[in-house]
C-alpha positions, -999 to 999 in steps of 0.1 A, spaced: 427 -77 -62 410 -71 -29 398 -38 -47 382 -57 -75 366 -88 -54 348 -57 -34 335 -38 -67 327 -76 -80 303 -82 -43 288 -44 -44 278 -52 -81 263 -81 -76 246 -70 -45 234 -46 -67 218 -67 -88 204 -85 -62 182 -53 -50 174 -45 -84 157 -80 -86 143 -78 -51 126 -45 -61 115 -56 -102 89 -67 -88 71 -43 -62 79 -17 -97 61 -37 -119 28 -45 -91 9 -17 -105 -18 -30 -127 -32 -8 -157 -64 -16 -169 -80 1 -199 -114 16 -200 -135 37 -230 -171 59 -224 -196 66 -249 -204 103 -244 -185 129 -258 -165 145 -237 -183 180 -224 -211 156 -209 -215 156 -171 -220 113 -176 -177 116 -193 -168 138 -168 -182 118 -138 -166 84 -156 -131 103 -158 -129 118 -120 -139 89 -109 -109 66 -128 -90 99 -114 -100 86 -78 -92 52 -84 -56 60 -94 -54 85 -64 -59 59 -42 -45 29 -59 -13 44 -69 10 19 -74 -13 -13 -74 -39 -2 -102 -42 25 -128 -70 30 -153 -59 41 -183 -88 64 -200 -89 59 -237 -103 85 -263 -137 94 -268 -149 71 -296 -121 47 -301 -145 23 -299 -179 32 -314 -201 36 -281 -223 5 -288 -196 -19 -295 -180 -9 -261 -195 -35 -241 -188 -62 -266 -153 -50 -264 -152 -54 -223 -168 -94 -230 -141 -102 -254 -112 -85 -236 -106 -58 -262 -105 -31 -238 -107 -38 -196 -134 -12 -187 -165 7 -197 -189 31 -180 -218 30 -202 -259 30 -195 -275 -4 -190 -296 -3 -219 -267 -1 -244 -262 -38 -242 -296 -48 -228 -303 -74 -262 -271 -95 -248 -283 -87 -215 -323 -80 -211 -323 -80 -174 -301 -46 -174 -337 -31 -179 -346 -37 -143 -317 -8 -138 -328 17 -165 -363 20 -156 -354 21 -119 -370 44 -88 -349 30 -64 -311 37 -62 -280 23 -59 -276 20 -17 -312 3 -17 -302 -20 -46 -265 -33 -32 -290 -37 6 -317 -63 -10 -295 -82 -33 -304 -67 -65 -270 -61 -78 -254 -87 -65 -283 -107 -87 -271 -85 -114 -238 -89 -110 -240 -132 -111 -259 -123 -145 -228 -106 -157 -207 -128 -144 -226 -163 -162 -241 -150 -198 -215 -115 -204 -183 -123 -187 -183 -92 -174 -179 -81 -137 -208 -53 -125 -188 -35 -102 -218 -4 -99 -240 21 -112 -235 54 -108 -246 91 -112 -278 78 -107 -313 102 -96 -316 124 -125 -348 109 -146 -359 113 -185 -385 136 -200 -394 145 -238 -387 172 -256 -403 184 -285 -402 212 -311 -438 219 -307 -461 217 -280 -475 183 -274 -510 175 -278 -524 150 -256 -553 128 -261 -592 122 -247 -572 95 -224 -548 118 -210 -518 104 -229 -494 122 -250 -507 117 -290 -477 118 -308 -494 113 -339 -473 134 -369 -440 137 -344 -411 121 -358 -390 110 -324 -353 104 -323 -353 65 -302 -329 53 -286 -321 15 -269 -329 34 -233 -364 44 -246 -376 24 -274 -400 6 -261 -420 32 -247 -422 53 -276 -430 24 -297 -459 16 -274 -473 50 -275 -474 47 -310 -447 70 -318 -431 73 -350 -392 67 -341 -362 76 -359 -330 57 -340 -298 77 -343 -268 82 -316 -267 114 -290 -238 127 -318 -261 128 -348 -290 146 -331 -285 184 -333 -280 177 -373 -314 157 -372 -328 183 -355 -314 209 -378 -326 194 -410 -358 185 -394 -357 143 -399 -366 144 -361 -389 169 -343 -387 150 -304 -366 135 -282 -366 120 -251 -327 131 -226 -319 131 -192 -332 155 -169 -298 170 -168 -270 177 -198 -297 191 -228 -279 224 -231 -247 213 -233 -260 192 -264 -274 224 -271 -309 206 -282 -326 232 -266 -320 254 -293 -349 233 -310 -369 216 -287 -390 244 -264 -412 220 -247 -412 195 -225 -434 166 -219 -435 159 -180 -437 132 -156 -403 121 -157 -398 85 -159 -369 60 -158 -339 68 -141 -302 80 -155 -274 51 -148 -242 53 -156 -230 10 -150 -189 6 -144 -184 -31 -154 -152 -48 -163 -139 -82 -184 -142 -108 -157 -107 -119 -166 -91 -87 -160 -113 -83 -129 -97 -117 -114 -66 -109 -122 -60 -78 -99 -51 -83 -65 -72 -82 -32 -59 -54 -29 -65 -37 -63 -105 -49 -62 -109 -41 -29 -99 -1 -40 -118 -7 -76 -152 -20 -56 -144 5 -30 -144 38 -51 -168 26 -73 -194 27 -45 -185 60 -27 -192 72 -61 -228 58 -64 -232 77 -35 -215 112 -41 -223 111 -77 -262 107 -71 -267 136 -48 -247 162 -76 -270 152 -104 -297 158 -86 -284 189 -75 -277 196 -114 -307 184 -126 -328 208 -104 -309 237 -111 -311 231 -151 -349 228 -149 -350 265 -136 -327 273 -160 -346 263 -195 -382 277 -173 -358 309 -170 -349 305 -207 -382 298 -221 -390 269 -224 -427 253 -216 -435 219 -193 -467 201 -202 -476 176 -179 -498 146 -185 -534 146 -173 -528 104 -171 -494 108 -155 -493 74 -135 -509 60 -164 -478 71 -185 -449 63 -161 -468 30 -157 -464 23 -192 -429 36 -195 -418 4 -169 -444 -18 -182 -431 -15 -219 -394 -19 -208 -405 -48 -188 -424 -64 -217 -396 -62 -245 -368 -78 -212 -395 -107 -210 -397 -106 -248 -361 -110 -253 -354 -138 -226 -383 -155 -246 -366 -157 -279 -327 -165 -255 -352 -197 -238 -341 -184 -208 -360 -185 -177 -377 -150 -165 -372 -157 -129 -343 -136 -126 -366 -108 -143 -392 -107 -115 -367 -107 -89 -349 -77 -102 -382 -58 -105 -388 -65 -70 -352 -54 -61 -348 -26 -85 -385 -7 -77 -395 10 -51 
C-alpha cells in the first residue's frame, strides 16, 4: 500500500513538472517569412543568413521559418504580410510603393540606413507602416550598391547630354518606372525571372539592375554596355504583420529589432565590397561604361521622377504630402 501511495505522489509530481515546464517548451515563437528573388541572388542570400542570425540568437524565444522561393508570387508578398498570410517579408520598397508611395523616399536614397534611424526618417516610415499597411518596418538592409542600365547596344545620347533612348525597348520595373518613362523610354514591365527569355527573343533590348548580382542573372550575356551615373540606391526592407510583431515578447522584438540593425550595418559594407569588385569584373570581361555628359542632370531626374509619381499617388489616396517632404529631407543627403 505504502509502495503504491509513493508511485501514486512521484507520478503526480511528475505531472506537476511536466506542466511547470509546457510552458517555457512552447515560449519559442515561429514566425513565417517569404523573399522575392530567386534563390542564387546575393539580396535571398543576405535575407536567409540574416533569419539564420535571428534564430542563432533567439533560440528558444523566436524562430523564422523561411518559406520557398515563390510560394507567394513576389508582388503579392507584401499584401500577404498586411493581411497576415505569411509573418515576414524582405522585399525592396518599391514593390509595394502604390499601397505605400512614401517607400520611394527609400529607393531613391543617397543616404543610408545609420543616418536614417539618427534623424527620424525611419521611425517616420515606420508610423506610415504602422497607420495605412499594418505592417511593422523593422529595417532596410544591404543597402549602398546603386542602379545603372544596361543595354545591348551602345547608347546614344542626345544634343542635351541625356541618354536618347529613342528605338530601345527597356524591360521596367516598379523600382524604375518612372524614370524611364520620363526619359521617354519605351518600357516593357516584366519580373527579374522573365528577363533572360526577353532578352533572348529580343522583346527587350535594356534594362536597368543593381550595381551588383547581373552575372549571376547571367544578363550580361546580352547587355555589353552600360549607361553610367548610377542612381538610386539598392534596399532590401524587413517588415512584418503588425499583429504578429505585437505578439512576440520584449524579449523576442528586442532580438528581431536588434539583428535587424547590425545587419543594416554589416550587410551595407559587403555589397559595396561586391559591387566594386563585379564592376572590374564585366570591364575585365568586356563590357563598355558610357557615362552621361548631363550626369547631375540625369540623377536629378531619376529622384525627381520618383518623387513626382509618390506625390502623384498620395494625390489620387487625398492624403496629405507632408509626410513626403519630410522623408526627402530624412532620406537625402
Amino acid at each position: 500500500m505504502k509502495l503504491q501511495l509513493k508511485s501514486v505522489i512521484l507520478a503526480a509530481g511528475a505531472a506537476a513538472m511536466i506542466g511547470v515546464m509546457a510552458p517555457s517548451a512552447k515560449a519559442e515563437k515561429t514566425v513565417t517569412m517569404v523573399y522575392p528573388f530567386p534563390d542564387f541572388l546575393i539580396f535571398t542570400k543576405s535575407c536567409k543568413a540574416m533569419a539564420a542570425a535571428v534564430n542563432k540568437a533567439g533560440a528558444g524565444v523566436i524562430k523564422i521559418d523561411v518559406k520557398a522561393y515563390n510560394s507567394i508570387g513576389m508582388f503579392q508578398q507584401p499584401g500577404a504580410v498586411s493581411k497576415g498570410v505569411v509573418d515576414m517579408v524582405c522585399t525592396p520598397a518599391a514593390f509595394y510603393a502604390r499601397a505605400l508611395p512614401e517607400n520611394e523616399a527609400v529607393s531613391t536614397s543617397n543616404s543610408l540606413p545609420a543616418a536614417v534611424r539618427a534623424n527620424g526618417g525611419m521611425k517616420i516610415l515606420d508610423d506610415l507602416h504602422q497607420k495605412h499597411m499594418n505592417m511593422k518596418y523593422l529595417g532596410w538592409i544591404d543597402s549602398g550598391p546603386n542602379f545603372r542600365i544596361y543595354m545591348k547596344n551602345p547608347p546614344k545620347f542626345g544634343a542635351d547630354g541625356m541618354p536618347d533612348f529613342s528605338g530601345v525597348k527597356m524591360r521596367d520595373n516598379p523600382i524604375y518606372g518612372a524614370f524611364f518613362r520620363a526619359m521617354k523610354a519605351t518600357t516593357h514591365s516584366m519580373s527579374s525571372s522573365q528577363v533572360y527569355s526577353a532578352l533572348e527573343k529580343g522583346v527587350v533590348n535594356a534594362s536597368a539592375w543593381a550595381t551588383l548580382g547581373l552575372p549571376g542573372l547571367k544578363w550580361d550575356k546580352f547587355l555589353r554596355h552600360a549607361v553610367e551615373p548610377d542612381f538610386y540606391q539598392t534596399d532590401i526592407g524587413i517588415i512584418m504583420n503588425l499583429k504578429t510583431w505585437k505578439g512576440l515578447s520584449p524579449k523576442a522584438q528586442k532580438i528581431l529589432q536588434g539583428t535587424v540593425i547590425a545587419w543594416e550595418n554589416s550587410s551595407r559594407a559587403a555589397r559595396l565590397t561586391e559591387a566594386a569588385a563585379e564592376r572590374k569584373k564585366l570591364i575585365a570581361e568586356g563590357m563598355k561604361f558610357y557615362m552621361a555628359p548631363a550626369g547631375e542632370k540625369y540623377t536629378e531626374l531619376a529622384v525627381n521622377s520618383a518623387y513626382a509619381r509618390m506625390e502623384g499617388r498620395l494625390g489620387k489616396m487625398g492624403r496629405t504630402l507632408e509626410w513626403a517632404k519630410k522623408l526627402r529631407q530624412a532620406y537625402q543627403k
